[in-house]
C-alpha positions as CSV (number, residue, x, y, z in Angstrom):
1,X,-3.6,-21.6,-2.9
2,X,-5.3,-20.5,-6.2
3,X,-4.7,-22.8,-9.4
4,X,-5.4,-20.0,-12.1
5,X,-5.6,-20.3,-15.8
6,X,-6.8,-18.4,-18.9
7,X,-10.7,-19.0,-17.7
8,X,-10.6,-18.1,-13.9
9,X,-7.8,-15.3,-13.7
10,X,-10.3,-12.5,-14.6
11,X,-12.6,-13.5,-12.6
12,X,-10.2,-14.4,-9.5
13,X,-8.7,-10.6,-10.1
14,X,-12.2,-9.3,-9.9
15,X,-13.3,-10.9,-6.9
16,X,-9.9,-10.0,-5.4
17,X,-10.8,-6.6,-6.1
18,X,-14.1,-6.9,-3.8
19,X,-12.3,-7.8,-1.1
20,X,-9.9,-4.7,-1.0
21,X,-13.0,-2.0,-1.8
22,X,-14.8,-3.7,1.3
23,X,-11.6,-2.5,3.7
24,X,-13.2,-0.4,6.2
25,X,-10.4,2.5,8.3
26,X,-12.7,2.9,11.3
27,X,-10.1,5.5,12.5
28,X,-11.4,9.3,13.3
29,X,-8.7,11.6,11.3
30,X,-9.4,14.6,13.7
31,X,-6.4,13.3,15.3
32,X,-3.1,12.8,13.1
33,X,-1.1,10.3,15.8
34,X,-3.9,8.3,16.6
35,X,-4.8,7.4,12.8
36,X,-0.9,6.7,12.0
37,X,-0.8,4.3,15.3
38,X,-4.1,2.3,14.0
39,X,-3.1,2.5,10.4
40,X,0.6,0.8,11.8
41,X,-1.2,-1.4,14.4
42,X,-4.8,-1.6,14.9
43,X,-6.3,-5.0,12.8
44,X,-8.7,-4.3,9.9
45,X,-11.4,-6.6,10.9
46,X,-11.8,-5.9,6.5
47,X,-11.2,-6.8,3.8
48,X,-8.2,-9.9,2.4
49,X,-6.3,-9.4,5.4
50,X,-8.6,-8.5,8.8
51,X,-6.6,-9.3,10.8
52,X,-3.7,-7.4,10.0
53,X,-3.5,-3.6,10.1
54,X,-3.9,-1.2,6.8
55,X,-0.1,-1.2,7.0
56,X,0.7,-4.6,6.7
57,X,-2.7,-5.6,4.4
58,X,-1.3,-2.9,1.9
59,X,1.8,-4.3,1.7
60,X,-0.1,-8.0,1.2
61,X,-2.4,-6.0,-1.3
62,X,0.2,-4.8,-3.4
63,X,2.3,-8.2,-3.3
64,X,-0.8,-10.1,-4.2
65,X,-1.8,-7.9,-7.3
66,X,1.5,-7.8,-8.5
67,X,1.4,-11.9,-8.8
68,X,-2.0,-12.0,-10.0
69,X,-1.5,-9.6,-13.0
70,X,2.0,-10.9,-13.1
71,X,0.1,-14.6,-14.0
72,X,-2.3,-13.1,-16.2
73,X,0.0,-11.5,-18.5
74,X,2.1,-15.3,-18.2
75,X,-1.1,-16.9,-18.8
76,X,-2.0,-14.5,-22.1
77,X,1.5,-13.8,-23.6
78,X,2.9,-17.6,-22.6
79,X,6.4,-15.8,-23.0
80,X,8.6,-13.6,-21.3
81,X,11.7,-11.8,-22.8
82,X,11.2,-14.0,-25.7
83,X,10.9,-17.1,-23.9
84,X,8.1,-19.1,-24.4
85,X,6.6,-20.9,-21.5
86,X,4.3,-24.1,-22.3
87,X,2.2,-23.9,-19.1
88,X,-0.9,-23.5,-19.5
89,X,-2.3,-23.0,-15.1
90,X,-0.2,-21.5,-12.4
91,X,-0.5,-22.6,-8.6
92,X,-0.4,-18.9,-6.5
93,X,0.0,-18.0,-2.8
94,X,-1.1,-15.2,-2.4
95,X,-0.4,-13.3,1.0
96,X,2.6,-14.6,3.5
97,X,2.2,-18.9,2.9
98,X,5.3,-21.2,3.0
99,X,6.8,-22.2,-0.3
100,X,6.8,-20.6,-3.6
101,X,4.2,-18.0,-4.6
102,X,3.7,-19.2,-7.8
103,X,4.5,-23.0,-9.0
104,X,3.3,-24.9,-12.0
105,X,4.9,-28.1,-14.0
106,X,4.4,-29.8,-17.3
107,X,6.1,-32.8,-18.5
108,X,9.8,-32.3,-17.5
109,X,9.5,-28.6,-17.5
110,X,8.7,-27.0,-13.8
111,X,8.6,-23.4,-12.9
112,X,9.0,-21.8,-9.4
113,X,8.8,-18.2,-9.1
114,X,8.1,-15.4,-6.3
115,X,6.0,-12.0,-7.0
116,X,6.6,-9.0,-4.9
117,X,5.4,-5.5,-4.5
118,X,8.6,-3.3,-3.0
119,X,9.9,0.5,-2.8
120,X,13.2,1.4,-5.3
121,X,15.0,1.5,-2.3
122,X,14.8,-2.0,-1.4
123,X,14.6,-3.4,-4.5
124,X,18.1,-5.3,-4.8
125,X,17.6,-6.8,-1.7
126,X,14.6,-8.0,-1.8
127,X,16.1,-9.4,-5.6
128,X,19.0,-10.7,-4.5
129,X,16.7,-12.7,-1.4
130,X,14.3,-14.1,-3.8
131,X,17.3,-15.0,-6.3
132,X,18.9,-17.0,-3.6
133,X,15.4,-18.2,-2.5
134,X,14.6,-19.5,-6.5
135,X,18.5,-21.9,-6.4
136,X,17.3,-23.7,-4.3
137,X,15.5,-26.4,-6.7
138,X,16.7,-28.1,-10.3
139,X,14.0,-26.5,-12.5
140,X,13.3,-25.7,-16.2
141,X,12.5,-22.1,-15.0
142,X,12.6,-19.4,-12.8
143,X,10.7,-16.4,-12.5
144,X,11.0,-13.2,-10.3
145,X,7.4,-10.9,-10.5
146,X,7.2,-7.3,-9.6
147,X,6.6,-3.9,-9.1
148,X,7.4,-2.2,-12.5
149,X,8.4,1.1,-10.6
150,X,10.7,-0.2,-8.4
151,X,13.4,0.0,-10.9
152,X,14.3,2.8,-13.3
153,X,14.4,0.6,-16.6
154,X,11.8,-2.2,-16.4
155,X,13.0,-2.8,-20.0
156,X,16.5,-4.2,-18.5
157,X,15.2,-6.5,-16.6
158,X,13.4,-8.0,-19.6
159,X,16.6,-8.4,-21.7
160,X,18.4,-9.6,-18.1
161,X,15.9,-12.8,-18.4
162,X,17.1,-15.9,-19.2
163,X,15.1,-19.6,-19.5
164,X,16.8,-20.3,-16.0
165,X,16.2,-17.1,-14.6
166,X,12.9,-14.6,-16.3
167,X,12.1,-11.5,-15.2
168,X,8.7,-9.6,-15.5
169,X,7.9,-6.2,-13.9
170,X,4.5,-5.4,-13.8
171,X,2.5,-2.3,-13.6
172,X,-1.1,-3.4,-11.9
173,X,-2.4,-0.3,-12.2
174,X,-2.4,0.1,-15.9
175,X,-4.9,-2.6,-16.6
């Protein structure tokens, strides 16, 4: 678990960063099948993840940027869709941990929230998991982080968001 706030999230993101340029692919490309089965299968031994394969660290990767970008822009805007949010660090877990990946509480507000990288085509239900996932507990507020191009109209989500329920797409790679 990471606690971030507004004087460790750069630095959190940059080291995070390290670790994913220090993946090595020690896979020969001569042959096509061979690099597919170790990119599906074979662990890293590098990088966030070793001992996963490229495959399943990408998706990790991809997950984990969206919620650290996803908290930064929390942690420098402090509102969503108009809704201002009075915390001021964010508890993240980043990768696959038990509980909610992000979770933070102030006085009698709380907030839960899960952050996910996913393709347009899964989008809904993976939304519609994580929805059902976030009823479980009476908090203040709820918020769903992800991949801005996994939807047509990141814009709808925004005006979709609600106190109880907040949406925020995110698009890592425009820094």
């Amino acid at each position: 678990m990471e606690r971030l706030n507004r004087g460790n999230i750069n630095g959190v993101i940059r080291e995070y960063y390290k670790k994913v340029q220090g993946i090595r692919i020690p896979v020969p490309l001569d042959d096509k099948v061979v690099f597919i089965k170790a990119l599906k299968r074979d662990p890293l031994e590098s990088g966030p993840y070793p001992k996963v394969s490229f495959f399943e660290s990408g998706n990790r990767i991809l997950s984990d940027l969206v919620l650290l970008y996803g908290v930064k822009y929390l942690l420098t805007r402090g509102a969503v869709a108009g809704v201002r949010l009075p915390y001021q660090e964010y508890d993240v877990l980043l990768g696959i941990e038990d509980g909610y990946d992000v979770r933070t509480s102030i006085g009698k507000n709380t907030l839960i929230g899960e952050g996910f990288n996913v393709s347009k085509s899964y989008f809904q239900t993976k939304k519609r998991d994580v929805i059902k996932k976030l009823q479980g507990e009476d908090v203040t507020h709820r918020i769903i982080i992800f991949n801005a191009d996994a939807v047509k109209d990141p814009g709808y989500y925004s005006l979709k968001s609600t106190p109880s329920m907040l949406f925020l797409p995110i698009n890592f790679l425009e820094k």
